[in-house]
N, C-alpha and C positions, 0 to 999 in steps of 0.2 A: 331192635328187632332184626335190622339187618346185619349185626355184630354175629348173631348165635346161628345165621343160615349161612354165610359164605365163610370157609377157613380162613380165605385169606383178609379177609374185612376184621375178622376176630382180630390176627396177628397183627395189622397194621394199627386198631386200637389199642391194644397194649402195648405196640412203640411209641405210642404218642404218650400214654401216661406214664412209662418207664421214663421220657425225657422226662418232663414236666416234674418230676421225683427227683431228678439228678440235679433240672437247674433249681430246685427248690434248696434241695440241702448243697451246694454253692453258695445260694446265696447266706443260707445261716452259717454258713464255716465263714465267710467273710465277715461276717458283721460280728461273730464271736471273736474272731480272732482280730479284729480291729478298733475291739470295746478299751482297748488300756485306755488309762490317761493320757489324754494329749497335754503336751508342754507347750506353756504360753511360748509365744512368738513375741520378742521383743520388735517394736516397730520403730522404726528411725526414719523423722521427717526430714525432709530437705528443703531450705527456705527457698521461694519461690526465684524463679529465673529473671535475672537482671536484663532488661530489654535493650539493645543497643540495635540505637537504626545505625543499619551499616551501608556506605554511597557502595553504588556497584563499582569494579575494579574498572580504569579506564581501559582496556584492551573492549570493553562491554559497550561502551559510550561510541553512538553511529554519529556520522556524521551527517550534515544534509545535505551533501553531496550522493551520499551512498541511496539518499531517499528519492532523490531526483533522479537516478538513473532509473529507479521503478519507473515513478513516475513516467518518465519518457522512452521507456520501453514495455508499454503497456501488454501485462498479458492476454488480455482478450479482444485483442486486435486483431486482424484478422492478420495472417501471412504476408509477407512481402507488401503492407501498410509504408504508406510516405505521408506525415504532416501535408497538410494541402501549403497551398504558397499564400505567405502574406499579400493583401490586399495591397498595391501602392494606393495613399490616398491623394498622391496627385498627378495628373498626367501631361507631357511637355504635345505640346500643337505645333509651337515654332519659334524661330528664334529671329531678332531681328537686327543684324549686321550696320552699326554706322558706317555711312559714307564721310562722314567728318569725323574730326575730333570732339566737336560742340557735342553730337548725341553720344549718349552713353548707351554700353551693350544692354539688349532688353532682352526678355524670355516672353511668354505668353504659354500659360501651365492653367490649366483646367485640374476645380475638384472633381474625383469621382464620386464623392458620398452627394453632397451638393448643387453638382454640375452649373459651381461658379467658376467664371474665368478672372482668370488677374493678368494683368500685364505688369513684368515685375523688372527689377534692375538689381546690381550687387550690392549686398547688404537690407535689401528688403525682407519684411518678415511678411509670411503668409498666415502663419496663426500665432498663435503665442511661443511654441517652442520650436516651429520651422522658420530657417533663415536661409536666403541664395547665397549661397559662396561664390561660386563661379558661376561664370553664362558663354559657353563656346559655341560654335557651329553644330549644330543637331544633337547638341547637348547642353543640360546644367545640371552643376553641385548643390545640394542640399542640406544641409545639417540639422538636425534634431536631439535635441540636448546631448551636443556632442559627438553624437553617430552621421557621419556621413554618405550619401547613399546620391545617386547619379541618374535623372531623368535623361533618356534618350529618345531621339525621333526614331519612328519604325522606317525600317530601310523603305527607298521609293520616292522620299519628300526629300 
């Protein structure tokens, strides 16, 4: 009803169904003209692919070096971050100087974990893999499984 009262309602419904006309007969000129016989398709299989595990190229191969430096260059560290200092686990108190040759050089080295004292001489073991090397004046050598490392008195004593 509202086609036959406005002119231009009328003209814009008979563009819609003059389209609708056009893509109708498109689509039958394509389906007539695309009615031939189709020609078989010969199909050629391929036998299935030979799996070969292949090692990655060594230039690919990290080392564990390359892992460690992560490791100890931690990115969510904070800024200008320092490892804290190892704990000594034993601390020198004092040393004690013969006055003859009878007495041998002595140390006197306090645990920190413990807080047992030893009174010790060269060659004495404090646990199983600490040994005294040396015993000088306001000092002594330590060794642990090979790593050597030097108890000294704090200045003052």
């Amino acid at each position: 009803m509202c086609f036959t009262l406005n002119p231009i309602h009328r003209r814009a419904g008979g563009l819609w169904i003059a389209g609708a006309f056009v893509l109708l007969l498109i689509v039958v000129v394509v389906r007539v003209l695309s009615s031939s016989p189709r020609e078989p398709v010969a199909v050629d299989t391929l036998p299935a692919p030979r799996r070969v595990h292949q090692t990655p190229p060594a230039v690919l191969k990290v080392s564990e070096t390359y892992y460690r430096t992560i490791i100890d260059n931690n990115l969510f560290r904070p800024l200008g971050w320092t490892p804290p200092r190892p704990i000594e686990p034993y601390r020198l108190i004092g040393t004690i100087l013969p006055r003859s040759e009878n007495t041998p050089l002595q140390a006197i080295i306090e645990s920190t974990t413990g807080h047992q004292t030893y009174i010790v001489t060269l060659g004495s073991n404090l646990d199983a893999d600490t040994q005294v090397v040396d015993i000088q004046s306001k000092q002594v050598t330590l060794s642990t499984q090979g790593q050597q490392r030097t108890l000294m008195l704090p200045i003052g004593f």
